[in-house]
py3Dmol code that shows the C-alpha trace and the ligand (Angstrom):
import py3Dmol

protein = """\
ATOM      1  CA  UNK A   1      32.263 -18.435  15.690  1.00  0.00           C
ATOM      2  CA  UNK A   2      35.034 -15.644  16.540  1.00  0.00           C
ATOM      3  CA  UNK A   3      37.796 -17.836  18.554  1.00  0.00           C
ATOM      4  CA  UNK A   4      38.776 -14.139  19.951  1.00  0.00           C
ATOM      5  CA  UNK A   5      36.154 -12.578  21.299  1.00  0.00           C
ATOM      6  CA  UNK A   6      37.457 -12.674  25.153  1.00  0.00           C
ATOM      7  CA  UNK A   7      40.981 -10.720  23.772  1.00  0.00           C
ATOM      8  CA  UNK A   8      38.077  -8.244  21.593  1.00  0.00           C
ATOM      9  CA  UNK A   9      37.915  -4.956  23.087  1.00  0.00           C
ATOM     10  CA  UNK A  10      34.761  -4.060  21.567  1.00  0.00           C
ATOM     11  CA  UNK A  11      32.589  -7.300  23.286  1.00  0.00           C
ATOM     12  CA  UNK A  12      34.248  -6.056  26.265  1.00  0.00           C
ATOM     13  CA  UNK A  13      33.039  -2.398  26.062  1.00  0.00           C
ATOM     14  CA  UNK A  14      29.797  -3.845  24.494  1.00  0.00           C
ATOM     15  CA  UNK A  15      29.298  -5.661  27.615  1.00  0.00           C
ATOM     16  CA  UNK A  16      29.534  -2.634  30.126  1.00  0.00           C
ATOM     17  CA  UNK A  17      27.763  -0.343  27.721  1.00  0.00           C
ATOM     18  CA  UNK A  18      24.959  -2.607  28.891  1.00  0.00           C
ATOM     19  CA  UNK A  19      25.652  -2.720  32.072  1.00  0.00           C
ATOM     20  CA  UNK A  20      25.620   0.802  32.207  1.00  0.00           C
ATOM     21  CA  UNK A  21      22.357   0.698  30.555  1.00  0.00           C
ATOM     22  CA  UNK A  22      21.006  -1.443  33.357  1.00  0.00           C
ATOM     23  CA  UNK A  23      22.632   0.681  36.294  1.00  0.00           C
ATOM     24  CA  UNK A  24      21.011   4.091  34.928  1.00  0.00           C
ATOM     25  CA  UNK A  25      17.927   2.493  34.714  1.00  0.00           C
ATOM     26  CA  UNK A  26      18.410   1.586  38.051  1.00  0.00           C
ATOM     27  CA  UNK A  27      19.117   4.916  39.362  1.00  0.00           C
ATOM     28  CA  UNK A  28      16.340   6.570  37.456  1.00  0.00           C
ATOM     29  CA  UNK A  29      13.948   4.546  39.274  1.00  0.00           C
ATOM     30  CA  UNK A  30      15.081   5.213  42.647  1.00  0.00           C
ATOM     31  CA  UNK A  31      15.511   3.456  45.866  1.00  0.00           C
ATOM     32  CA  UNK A  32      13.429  -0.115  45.143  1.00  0.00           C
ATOM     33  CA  UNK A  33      12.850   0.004  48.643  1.00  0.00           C
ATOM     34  CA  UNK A  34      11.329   3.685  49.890  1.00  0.00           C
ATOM     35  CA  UNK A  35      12.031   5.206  46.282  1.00  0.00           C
ATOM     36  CA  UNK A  36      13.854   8.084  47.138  1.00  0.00           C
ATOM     37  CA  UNK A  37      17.247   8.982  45.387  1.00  0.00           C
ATOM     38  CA  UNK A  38      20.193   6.457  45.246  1.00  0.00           C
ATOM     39  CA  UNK A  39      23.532   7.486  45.471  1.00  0.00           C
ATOM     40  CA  UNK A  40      26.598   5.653  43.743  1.00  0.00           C
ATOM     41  CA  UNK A  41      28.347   3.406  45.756  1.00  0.00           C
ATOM     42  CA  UNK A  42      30.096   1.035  43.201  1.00  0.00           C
ATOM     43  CA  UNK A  43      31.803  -2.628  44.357  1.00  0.00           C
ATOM     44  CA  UNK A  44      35.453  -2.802  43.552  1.00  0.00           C
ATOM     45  CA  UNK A  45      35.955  -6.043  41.300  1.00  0.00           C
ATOM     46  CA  UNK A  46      38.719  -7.919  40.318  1.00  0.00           C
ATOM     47  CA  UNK A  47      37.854 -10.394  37.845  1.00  0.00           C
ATOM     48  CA  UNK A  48      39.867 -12.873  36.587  1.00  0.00           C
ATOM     49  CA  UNK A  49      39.708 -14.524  32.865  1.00  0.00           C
ATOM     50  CA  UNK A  50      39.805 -11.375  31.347  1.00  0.00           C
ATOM     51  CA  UNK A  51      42.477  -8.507  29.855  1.00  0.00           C
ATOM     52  CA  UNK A  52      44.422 -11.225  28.499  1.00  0.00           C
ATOM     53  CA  UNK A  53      45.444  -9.376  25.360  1.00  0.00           C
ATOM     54  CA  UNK A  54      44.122  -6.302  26.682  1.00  0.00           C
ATOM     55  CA  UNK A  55      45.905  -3.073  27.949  1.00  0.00           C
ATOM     56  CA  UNK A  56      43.868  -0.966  27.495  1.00  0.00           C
ATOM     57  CA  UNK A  57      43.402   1.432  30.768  1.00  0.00           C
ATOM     58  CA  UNK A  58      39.803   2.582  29.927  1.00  0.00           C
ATOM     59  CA  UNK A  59      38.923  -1.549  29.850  1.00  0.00           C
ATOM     60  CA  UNK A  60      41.002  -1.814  32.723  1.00  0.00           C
ATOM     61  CA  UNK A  61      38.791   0.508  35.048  1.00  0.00           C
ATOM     62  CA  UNK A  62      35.383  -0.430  33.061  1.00  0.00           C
ATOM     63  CA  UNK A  63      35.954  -3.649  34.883  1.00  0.00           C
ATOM     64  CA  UNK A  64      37.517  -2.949  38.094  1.00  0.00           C
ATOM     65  CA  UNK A  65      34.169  -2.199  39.604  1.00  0.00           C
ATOM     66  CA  UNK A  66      30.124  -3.286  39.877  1.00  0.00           C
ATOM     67  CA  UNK A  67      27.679  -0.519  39.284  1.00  0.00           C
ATOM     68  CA  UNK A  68      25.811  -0.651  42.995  1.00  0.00           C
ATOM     69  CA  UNK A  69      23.685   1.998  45.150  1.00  0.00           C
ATOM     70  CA  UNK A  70      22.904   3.479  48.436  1.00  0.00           C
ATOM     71  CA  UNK A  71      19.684   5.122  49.471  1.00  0.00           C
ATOM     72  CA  UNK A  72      20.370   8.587  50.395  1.00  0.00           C
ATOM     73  CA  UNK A  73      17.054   8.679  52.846  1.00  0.00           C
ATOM     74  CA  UNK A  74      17.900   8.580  56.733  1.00  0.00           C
ATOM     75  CA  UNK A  75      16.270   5.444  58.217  1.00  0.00           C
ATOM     76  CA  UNK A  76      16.332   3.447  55.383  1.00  0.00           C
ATOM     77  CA  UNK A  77      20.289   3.985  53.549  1.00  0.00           C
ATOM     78  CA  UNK A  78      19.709   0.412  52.014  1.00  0.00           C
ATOM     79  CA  UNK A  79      21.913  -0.805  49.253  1.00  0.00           C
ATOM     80  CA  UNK A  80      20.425  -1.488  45.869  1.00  0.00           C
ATOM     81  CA  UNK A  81      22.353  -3.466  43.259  1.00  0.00           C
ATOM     82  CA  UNK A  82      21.379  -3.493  39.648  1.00  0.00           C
ATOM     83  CA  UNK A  83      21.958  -6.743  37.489  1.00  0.00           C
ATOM     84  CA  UNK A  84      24.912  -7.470  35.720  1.00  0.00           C
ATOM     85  CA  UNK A  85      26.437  -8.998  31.883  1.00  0.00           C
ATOM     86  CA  UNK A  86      29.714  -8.441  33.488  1.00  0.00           C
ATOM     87  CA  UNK A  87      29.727 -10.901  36.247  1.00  0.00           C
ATOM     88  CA  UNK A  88      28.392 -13.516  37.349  1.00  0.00           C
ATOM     89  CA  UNK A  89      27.019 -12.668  40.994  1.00  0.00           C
ATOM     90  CA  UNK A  90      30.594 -13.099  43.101  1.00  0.00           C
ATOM     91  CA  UNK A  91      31.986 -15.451  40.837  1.00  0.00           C
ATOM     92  CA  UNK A  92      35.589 -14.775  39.978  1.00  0.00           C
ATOM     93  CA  UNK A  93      35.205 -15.328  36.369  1.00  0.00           C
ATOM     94  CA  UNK A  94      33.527 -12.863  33.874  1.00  0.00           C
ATOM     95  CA  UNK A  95      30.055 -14.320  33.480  1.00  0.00           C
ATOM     96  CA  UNK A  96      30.639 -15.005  29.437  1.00  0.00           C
ATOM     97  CA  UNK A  97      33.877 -17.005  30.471  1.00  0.00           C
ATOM     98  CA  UNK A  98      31.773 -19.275  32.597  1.00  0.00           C
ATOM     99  CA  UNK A  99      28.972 -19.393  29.584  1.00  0.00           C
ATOM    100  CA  UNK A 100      31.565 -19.960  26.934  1.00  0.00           C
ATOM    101  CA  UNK A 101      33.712 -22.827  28.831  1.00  0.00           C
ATOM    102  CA  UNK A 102      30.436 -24.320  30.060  1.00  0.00           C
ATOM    103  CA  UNK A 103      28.934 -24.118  26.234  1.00  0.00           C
ATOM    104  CA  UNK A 104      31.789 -25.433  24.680  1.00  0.00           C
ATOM    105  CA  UNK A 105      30.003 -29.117  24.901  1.00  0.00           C
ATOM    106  CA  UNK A 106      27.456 -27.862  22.592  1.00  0.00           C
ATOM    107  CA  UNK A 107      28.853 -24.725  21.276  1.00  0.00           C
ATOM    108  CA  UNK A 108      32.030 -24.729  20.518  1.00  0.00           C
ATOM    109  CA  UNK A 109      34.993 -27.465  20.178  1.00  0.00           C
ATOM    110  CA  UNK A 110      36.255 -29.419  23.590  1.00  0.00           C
ATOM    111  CA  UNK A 111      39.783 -28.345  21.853  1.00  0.00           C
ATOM    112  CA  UNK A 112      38.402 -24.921  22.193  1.00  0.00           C
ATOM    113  CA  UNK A 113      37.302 -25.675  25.747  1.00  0.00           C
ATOM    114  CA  UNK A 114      40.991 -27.138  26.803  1.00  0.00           C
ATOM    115  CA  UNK A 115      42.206 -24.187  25.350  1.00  0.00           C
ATOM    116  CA  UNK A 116      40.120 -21.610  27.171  1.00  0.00           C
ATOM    117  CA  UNK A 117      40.493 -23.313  30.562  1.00  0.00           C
ATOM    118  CA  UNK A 118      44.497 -23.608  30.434  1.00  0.00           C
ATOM    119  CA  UNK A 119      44.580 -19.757  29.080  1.00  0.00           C
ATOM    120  CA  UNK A 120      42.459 -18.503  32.169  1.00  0.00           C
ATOM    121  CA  UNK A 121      44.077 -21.351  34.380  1.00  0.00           C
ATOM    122  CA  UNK A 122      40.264 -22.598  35.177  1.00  0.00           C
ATOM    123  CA  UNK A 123      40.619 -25.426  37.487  1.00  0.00           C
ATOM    124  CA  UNK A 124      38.678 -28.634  36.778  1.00  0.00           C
ATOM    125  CA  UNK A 125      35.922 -28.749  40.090  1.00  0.00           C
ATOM    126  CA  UNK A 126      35.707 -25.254  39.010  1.00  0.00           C
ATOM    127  CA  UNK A 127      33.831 -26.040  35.744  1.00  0.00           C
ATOM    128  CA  UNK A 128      31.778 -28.830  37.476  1.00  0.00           C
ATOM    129  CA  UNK A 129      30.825 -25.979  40.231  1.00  0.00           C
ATOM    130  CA  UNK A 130      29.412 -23.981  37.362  1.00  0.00           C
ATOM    131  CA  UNK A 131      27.773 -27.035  35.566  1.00  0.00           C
ATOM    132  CA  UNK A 132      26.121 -27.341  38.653  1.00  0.00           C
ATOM    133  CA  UNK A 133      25.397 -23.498  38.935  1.00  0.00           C
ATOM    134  CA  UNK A 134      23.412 -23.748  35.343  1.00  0.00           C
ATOM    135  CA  UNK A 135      21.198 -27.098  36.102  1.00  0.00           C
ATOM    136  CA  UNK A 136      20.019 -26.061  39.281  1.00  0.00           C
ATOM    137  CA  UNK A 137      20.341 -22.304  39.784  1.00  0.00           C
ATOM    138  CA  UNK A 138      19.296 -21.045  36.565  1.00  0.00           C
ATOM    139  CA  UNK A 139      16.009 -22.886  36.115  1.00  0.00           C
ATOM    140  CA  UNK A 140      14.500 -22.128  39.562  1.00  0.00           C
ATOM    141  CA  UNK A 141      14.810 -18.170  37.156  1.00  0.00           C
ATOM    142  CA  UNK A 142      11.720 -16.990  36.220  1.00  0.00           C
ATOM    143  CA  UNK A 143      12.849 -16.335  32.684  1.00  0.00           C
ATOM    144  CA  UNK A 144      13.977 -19.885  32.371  1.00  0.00           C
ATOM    145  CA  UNK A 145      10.352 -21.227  33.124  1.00  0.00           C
ATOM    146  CA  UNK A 146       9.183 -18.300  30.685  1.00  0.00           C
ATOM    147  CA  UNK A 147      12.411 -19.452  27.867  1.00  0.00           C
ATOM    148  CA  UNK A 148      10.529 -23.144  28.145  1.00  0.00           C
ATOM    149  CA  UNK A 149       6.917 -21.574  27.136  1.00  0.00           C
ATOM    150  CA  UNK A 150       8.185 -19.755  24.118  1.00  0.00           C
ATOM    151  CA  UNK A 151      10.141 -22.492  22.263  1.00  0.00           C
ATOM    152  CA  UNK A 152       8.581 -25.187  20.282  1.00  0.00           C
ATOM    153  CA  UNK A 153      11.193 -27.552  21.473  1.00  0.00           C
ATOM    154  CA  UNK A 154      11.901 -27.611  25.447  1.00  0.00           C
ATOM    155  CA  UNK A 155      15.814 -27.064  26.743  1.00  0.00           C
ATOM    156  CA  UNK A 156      17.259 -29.578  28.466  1.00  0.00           C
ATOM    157  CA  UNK A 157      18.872 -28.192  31.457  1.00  0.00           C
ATOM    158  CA  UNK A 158      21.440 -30.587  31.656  1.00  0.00           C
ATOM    159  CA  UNK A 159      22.581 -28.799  28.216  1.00  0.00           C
ATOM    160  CA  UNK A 160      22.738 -25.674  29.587  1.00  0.00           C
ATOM    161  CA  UNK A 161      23.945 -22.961  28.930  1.00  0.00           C
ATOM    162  CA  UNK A 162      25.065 -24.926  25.502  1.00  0.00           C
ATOM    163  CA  UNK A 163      22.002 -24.888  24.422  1.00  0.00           C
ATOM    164  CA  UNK A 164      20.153 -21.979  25.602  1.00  0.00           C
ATOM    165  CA  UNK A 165      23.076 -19.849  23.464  1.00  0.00           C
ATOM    166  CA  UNK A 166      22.074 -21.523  20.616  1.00  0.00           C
ATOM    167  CA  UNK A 167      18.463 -20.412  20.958  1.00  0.00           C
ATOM    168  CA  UNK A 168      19.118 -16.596  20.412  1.00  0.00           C
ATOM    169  CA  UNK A 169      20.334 -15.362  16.849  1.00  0.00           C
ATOM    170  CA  UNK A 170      23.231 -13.250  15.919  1.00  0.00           C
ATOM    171  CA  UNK A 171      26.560 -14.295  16.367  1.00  0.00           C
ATOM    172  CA  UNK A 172      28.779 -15.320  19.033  1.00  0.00           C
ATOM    173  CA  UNK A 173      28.876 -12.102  20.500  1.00  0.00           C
ATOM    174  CA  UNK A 174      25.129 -10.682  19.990  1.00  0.00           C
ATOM    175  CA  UNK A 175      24.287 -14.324  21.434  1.00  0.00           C
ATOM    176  CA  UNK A 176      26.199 -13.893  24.503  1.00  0.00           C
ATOM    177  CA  UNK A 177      25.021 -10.571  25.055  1.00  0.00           C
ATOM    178  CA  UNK A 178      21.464 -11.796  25.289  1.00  0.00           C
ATOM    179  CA  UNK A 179      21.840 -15.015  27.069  1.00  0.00           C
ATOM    180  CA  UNK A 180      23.542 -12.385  29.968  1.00  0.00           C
ATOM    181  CA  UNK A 181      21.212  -9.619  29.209  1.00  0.00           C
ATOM    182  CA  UNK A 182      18.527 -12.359  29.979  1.00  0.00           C
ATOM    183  CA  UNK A 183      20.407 -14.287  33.136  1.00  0.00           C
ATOM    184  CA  UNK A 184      21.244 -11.327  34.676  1.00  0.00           C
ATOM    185  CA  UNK A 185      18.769 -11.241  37.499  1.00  0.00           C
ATOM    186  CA  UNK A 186      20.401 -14.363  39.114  1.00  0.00           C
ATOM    187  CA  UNK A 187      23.292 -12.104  39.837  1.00  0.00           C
ATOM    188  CA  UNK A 188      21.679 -10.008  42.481  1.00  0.00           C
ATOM    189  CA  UNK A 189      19.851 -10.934  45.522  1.00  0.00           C
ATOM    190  CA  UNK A 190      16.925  -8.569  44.602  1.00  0.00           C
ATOM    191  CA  UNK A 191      16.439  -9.945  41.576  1.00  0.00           C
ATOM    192  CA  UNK A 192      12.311 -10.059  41.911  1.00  0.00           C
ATOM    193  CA  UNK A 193      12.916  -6.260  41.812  1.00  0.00           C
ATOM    194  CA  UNK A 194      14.485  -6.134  38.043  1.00  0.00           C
ATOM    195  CA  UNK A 195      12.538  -8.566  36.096  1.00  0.00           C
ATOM    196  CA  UNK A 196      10.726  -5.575  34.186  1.00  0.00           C
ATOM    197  CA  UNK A 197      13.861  -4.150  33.330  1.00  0.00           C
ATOM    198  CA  UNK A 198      13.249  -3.084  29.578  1.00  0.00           C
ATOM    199  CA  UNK A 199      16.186  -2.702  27.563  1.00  0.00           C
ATOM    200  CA  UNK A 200      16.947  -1.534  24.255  1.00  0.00           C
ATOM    201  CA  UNK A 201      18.764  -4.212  22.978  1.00  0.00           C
TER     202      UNK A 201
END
"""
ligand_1 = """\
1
ZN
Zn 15.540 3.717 50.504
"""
view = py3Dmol.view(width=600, height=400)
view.addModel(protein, "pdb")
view.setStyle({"model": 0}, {"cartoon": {"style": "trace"}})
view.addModel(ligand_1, "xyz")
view.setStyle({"model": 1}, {"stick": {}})
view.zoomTo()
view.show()
């Protein structure tokens, strides 16, 4: 597994090319509420565990916002905000630092996992908030209850997101990509409105 992939500018680009992906989808569909057209109206984020290595401004400003909308119709103006693979709803952290430090148990090394958490200065009730966040949050997600159908062998969630990663093929990154590609829903409140998403990857 690539030890590097959160100082990798291309997983980092990867991951807003889908994001991207997801907002334009978004917007082509219209207002989820009276349809009409949305208008951008992006979230300014600041997310920590990330640009470590990285200088680069054009990463800099892919992640200094989330992709969001707002109706242009009089009388209804609501806001619509498309799924992410960036973030993790308001969580801090980018959403694959939370996966990888909360996979290391089953993914990757605990060395690895000391290591990650000192770089990004993760504190300890931290992780245990996000342990929590995967047993109990995650499998109330439709696709979680759809994940258990399709494989032979059920996931535990007390092994998650360990051992949900380890269900998709590809490598490290292609794996991540899915398991957020997949999660994403759980990061917006509307999420009943974006489980037909259909993506290209
Ligand atoms: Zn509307």
């Amino acid at each position: 597994m690539c030890h590097d992939l959160h100082s990798d500018p291309v997983f980092y680009h990867a991951l807003f090319d889908l994001d991207q992906e997801i907002s334009d989808l978004t917007q082509s569909q219209g207002c989820i509420f009276c349809g009409e057209t949305l208008h951008v109206s992006n979230y300014e984020r600041r997310p920590r565990g990330a640009f470590v290595n990285l200088s680069e401004p054009q990463l800099k400003h892919k992640y200094s916002f989330r992709f969001s909308f707002c109706c242009s119709q009089d009388g209804c103006r609501r806001r619509v905000t498309p799924p992410t693979v960036r973030f993790l709803g308001r969580k801090v952290y980018l959403g694959f630092i939370i996966v990888l430090v909360c996979a290391l148990k089953h993914g990757l090394t605990p060395r690895r996992a000391l290591l990650l958490c000192g770089e990004f200065n993760i504190p300890r009730q931290t992780i245990t908030r996000w342990r929590r966040f995967w047993c109990h949050q995650l499998t109330q997600m439709p696709f979680w209850k759809k994940a258990q159908g399709t494989h032979a062998v059920a996931i535990q969630k007390e092994e998650l997101p360990g051992e949900l990663l380890g269900r998709f093929t590809g490598g490290l990154s292609e794996r991540l990509q899915q398991l957020l590609k997949n999660i994403s829903p759980v990061t917006c409140t509307q999420q009943r409105h974006f489980l037909d998403l259909n993506l290209h990857h």
